[in-house]
C-alpha positions as CSV (number, residue, x, y, z in Angstrom):
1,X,-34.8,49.9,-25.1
2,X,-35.5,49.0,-21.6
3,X,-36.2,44.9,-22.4
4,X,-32.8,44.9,-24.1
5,X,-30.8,45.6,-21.6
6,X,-32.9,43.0,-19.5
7,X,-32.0,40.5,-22.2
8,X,-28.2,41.4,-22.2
9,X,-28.0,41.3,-18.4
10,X,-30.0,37.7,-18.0
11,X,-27.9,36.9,-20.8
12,X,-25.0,37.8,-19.2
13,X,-26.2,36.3,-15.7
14,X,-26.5,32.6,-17.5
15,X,-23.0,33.1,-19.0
16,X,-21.1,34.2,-15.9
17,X,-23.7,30.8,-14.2
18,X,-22.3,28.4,-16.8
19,X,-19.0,29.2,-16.2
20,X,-19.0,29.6,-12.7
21,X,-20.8,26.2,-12.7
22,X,-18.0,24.8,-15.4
23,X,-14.8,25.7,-13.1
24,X,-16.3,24.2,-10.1
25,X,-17.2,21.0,-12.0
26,X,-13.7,20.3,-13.3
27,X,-12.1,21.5,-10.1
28,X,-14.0,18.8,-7.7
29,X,-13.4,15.9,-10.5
30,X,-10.1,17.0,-10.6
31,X,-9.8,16.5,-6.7
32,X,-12.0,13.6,-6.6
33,X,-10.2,11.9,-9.2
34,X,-6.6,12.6,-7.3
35,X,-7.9,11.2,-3.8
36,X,-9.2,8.9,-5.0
37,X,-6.3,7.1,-7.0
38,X,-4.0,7.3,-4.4
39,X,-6.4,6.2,-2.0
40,X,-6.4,3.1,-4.3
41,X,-2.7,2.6,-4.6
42,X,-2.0,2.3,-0.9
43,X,-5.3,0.0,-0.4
44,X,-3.6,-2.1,-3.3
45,X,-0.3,-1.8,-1.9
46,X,-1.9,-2.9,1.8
47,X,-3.1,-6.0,-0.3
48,X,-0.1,-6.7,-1.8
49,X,1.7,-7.1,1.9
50,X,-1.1,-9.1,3.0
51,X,-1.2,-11.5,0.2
52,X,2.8,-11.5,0.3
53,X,2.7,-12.6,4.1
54,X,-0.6,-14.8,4.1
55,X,1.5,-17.1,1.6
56,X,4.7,-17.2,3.1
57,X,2.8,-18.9,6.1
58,X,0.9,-20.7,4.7
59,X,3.5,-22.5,2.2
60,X,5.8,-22.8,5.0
61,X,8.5,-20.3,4.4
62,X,8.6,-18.2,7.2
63,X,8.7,-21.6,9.1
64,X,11.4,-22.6,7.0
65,X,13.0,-19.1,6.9
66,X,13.7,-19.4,11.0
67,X,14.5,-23.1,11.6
68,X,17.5,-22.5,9.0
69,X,17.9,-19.0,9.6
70,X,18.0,-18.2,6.0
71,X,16.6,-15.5,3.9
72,X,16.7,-16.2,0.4
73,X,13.1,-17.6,-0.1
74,X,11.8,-14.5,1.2
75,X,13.9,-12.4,-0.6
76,X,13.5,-14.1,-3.6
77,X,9.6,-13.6,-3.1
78,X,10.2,-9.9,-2.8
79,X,12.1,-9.8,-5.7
80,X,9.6,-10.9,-7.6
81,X,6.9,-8.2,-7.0
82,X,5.8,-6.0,-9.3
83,X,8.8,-3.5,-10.7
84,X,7.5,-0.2,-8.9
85,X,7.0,-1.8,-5.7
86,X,10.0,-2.0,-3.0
87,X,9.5,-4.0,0.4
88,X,10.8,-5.7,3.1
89,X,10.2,-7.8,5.5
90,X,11.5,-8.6,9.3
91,X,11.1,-11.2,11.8
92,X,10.7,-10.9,15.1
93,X,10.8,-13.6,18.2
94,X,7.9,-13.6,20.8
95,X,9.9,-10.7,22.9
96,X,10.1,-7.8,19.9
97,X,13.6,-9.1,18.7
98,X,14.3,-9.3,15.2
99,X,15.5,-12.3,14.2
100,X,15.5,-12.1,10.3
101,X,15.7,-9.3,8.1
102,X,15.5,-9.1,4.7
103,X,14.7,-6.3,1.6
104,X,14.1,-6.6,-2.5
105,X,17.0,-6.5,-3.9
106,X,18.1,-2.5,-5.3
107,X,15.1,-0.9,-3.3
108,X,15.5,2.4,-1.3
109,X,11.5,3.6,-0.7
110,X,11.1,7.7,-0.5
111,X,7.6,7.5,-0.9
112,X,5.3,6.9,1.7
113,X,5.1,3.4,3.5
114,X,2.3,0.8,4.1
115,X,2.9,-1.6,7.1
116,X,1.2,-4.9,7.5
117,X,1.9,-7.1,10.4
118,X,1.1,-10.6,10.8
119,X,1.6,-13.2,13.7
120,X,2.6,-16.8,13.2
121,X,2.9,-19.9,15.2
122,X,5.8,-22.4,14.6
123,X,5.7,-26.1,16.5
124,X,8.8,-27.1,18.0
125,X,9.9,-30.2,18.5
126,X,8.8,-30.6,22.2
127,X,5.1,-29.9,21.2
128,X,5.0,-26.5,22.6
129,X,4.0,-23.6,20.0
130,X,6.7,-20.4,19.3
131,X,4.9,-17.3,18.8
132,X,6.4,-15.1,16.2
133,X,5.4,-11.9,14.3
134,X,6.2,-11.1,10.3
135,X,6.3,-7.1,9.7
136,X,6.5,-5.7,6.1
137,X,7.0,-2.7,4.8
138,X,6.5,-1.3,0.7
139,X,6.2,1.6,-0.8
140,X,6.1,2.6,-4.4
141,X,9.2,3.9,-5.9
């Protein structure tokens, strides 16, 4: 009698263990597996305003952008991101004034924002060098 009701309570113990061990398993993957995704959609969404701004300088169109003060190539890049993804995108001159401004067409961002700033040089005509500075915003909608 008395080793039976050591076998029910050890059995008992490893039951009550498992699922002890079970609810704390799923709980932290669960957690885990939140942080971490989202941690992934703003690094990607970081990388996407890098990329964005890293080819507008380098194929000349925030150069062109300001010497005909004109927005439609950027916009037309922005509109052209991925559906879920709003943005936009201002210029700014040497002393913090914005100069262009522009946003993807039928955006309105509620989420959260990721900013990436970039500076860019543009050579005027007189061989001196104008400083500017490219800010962009996203979010996903």
């Amino acid at each position: 009698m008395y080793g039976l009701n050591r076998a029910f309570i050890f059995t008992l113990d490893a039951i009550l263990a498992v699922i002890l061990c079970s609810m704390l398993f799923f709980s932290t993957y669960y957690l885990l597996a939140k942080f971490q995704y989202s941690v992934v959609r703003e690094t990607a969404l970081v990388n996407i305003c890098s990329d964005v701004l890293t080819s507008l300088e380098k194929n000349h169109t925030l150069q062109n952008s300001i010497t005909y003060s004109r927005t439609s190539d950027i916009r037309n890049v922005l509109n052209n991101l991925p559906s879920n993804t709003c943005s936009d995108l201002v210029i700014y001159s040497y002393d913090n004034k914005p100069l262009l401004i522009t946003a993807k067409t039928g955006c309105n961002c509620t989420a959260s924002r990721s900013l990436v700033v970039r500076s860019f040089v543009i050579p005027e005509s007189n061989g001196t060098l104008s400083t500017y500075m490219a800010k962009m915003e996203a979010c996903y909608t």
